[in-house]
Structure formats: C-alpha cells, structure tokens
TIRO-446656 format. One line per 5 residues: number of its first residue (from 1); their letters; for each residue x negated, y, z of N, C-alpha, C. Coordinates in nm, 2 decimals, decimal comma, always signed. Atoms other than C-alpha are relative to their C-alpha. Example, Ala and Ser with C-alpha at 12.3 -4.5 7.8 and 13.67 -1.06 7.14 Angstrom:
REM TIRO-446656
1) AS) -0,09/-0,12/+0,00/-1,23/-0,45/+0,78/-0,09/+0,12/+0,00  +0,09/-0,11/+0,00/-1,37/-0,11/+0,71/+0,08/+0,11/+0,08
//
This chain:
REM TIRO-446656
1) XXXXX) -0,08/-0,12/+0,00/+0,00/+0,00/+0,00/-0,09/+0,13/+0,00  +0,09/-0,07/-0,02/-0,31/+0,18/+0,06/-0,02/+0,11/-0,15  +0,05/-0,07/+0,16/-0,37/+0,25/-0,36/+0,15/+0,06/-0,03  -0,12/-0,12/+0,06/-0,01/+0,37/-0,40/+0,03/+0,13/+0,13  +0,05/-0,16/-0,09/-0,05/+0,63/-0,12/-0,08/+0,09/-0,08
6) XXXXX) +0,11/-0,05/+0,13/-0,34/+0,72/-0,35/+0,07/+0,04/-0,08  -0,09/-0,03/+0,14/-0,12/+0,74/-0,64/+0,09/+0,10/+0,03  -0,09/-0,08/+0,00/+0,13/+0,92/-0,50/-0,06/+0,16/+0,10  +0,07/-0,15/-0,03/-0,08/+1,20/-0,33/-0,05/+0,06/-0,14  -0,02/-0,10/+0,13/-0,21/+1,28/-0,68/+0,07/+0,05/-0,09
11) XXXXX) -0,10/-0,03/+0,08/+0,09/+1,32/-0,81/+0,05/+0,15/+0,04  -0,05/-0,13/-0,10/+0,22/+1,55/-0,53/-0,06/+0,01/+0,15  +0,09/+0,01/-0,17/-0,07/+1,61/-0,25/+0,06/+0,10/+0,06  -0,07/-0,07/-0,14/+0,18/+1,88/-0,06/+0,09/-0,10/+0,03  -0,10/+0,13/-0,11/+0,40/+1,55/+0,00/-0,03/-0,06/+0,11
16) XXXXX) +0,03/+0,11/-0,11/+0,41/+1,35/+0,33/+0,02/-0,07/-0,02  -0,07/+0,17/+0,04/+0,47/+1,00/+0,17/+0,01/-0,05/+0,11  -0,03/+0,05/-0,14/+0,42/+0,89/+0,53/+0,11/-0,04/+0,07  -0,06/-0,02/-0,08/+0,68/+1,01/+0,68/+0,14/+0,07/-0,08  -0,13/-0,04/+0,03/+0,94/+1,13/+0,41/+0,09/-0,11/-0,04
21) XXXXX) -0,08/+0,17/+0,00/+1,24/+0,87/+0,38/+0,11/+0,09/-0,14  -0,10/-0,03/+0,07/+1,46/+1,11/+0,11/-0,09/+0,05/-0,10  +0,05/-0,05/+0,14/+1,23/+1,18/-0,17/+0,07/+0,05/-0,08  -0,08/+0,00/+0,07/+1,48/+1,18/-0,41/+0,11/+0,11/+0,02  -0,13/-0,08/-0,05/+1,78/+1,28/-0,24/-0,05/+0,14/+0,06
26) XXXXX) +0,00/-0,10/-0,05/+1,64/+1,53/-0,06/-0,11/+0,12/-0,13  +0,09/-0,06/+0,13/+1,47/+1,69/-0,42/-0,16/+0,01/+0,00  +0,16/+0,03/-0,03/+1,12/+1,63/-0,32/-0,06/-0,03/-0,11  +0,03/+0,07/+0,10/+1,06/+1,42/-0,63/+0,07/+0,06/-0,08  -0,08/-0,02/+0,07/+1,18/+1,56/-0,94/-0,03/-0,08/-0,10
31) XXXXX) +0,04/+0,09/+0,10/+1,22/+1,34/-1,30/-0,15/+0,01/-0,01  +0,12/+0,02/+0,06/+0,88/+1,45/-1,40/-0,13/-0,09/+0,08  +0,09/+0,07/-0,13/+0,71/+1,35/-1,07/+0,00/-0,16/-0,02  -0,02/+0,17/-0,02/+0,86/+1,01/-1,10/-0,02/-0,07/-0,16  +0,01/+0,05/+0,12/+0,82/+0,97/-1,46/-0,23/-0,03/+0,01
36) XXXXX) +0,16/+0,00/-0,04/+0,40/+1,05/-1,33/-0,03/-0,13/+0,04  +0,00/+0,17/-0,06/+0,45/+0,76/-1,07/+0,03/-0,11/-0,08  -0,01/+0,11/+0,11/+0,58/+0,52/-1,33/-0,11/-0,05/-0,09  +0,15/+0,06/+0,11/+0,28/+0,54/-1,55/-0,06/-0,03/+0,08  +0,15/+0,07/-0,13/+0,06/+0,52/-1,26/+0,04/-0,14/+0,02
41) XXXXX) +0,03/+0,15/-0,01/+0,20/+0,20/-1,15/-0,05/-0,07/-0,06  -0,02/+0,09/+0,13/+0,21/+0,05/-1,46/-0,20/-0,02/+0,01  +0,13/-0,06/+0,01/-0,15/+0,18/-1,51/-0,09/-0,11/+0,14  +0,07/+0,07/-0,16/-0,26/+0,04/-1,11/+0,07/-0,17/-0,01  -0,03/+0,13/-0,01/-0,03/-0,24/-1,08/+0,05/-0,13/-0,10
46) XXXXX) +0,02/+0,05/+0,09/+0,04/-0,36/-1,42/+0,18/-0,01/+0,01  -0,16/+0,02/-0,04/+0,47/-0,33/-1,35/+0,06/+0,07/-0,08  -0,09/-0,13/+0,03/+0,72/-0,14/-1,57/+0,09/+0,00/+0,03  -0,11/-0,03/-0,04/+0,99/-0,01/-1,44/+0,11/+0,02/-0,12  -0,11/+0,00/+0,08/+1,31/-0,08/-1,63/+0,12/+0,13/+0,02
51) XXXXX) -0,10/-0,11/-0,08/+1,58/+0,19/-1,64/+0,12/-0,08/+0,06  -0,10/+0,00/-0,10/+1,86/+0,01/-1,42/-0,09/-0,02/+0,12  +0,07/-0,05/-0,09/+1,56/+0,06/-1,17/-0,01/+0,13/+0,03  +0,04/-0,17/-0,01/+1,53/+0,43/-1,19/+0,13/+0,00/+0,07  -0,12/-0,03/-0,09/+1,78/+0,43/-0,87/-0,02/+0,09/+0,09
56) XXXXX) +0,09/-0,10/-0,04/+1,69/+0,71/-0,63/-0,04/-0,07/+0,14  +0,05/+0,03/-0,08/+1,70/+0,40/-0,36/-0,15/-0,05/-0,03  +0,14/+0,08/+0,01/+1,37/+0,29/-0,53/-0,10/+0,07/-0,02  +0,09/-0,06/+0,01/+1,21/+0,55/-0,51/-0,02/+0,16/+0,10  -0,01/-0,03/-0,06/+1,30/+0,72/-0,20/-0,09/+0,06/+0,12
61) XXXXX) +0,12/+0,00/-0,04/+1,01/+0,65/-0,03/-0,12/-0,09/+0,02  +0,14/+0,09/+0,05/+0,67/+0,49/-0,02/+0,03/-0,13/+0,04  -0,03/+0,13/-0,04/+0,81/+0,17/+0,15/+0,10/-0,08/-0,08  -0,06/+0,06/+0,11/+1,09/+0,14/-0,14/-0,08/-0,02/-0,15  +0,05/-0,08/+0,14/+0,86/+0,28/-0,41/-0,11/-0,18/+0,05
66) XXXXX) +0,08/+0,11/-0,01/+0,62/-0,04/-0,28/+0,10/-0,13/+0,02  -0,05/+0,05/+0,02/+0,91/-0,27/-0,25/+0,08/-0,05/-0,13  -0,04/+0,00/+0,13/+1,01/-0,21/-0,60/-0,06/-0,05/-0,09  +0,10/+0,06/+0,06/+0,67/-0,31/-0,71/-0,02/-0,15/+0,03  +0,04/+0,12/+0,00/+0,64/-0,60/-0,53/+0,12/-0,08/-0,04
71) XXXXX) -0,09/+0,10/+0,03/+0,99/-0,74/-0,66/-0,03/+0,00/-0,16  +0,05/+0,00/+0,12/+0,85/-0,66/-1,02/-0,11/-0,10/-0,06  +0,13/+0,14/+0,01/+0,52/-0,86/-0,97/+0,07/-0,08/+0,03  -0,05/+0,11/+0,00/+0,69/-1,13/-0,84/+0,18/-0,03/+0,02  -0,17/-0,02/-0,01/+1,04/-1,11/-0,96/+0,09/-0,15/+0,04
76) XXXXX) -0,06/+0,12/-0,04/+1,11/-1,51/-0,86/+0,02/-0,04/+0,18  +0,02/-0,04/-0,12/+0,97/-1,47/-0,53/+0,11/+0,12/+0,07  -0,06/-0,13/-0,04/+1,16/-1,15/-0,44/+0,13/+0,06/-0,09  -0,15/-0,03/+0,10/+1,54/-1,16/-0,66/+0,05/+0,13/+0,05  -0,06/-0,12/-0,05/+1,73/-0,87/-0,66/+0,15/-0,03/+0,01
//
C-alpha cells in the first residue's frame, strides 16, 4: 500500500490519503485526478480499471482505491 500512497501523493501532494475517507464525495478528487490515478496503476500495478468501476465508492479513499486493485489482480480470489 506503501507505492500507491506514493502514487497518489504525486498526483495531489496537498492531500491526506491517510486520513481522508470522502475523496470523491467530498470533491477532493476531481475526473482529471482520477483519470492521473488510473494510469498510474495501470502503469505500477499492471490493472485497468473498467468503467462500471469508476464508482466514487472505489475510489474514495486509499483503503478502497487499494481494495479495487487488489480485486483486479486477483479477480477469482476476491469476486465482486
């Protein structure tokens, strides 16, 4: 979780990924930001996100935004 902390401070280093739980909702993230994070995964963890993923619970905050990944890498392990 360590490298997408990474990933997501370059994207937007005035964010607290830490500690924010409404990215989304609460407008923190806007499309372009998350369209930034999408490459990056892809890029870091080799995952694309499909658009009936682009939900705003999956990317809400760093604990969904890493839960999203890990149901992608192992989409048999972890069904949706």
């Amino acid at each position: 979780m360590e490298k997408l902390l990474e990933i997501l401070q370059r994207v937007r280093p005035d964010v607290d990924f830490k500690n924010e739980t409404l990215l989304i909702d609460d407008g923190i993230l806007d499309s372009m930001d998350v369209v930034s994070i999408i490459s990056e995964l892809d890029d870091e963890f080799g995952v694309q996100v499909r658009i009936n993923e682009l939900i705003p619970d999956n990317f809400n905050s760093v604990e969904a935004i890493w839960n999203l990944i890990q149901n992608l890498k192992n989409p048999k392990e972890n069904p949706k």
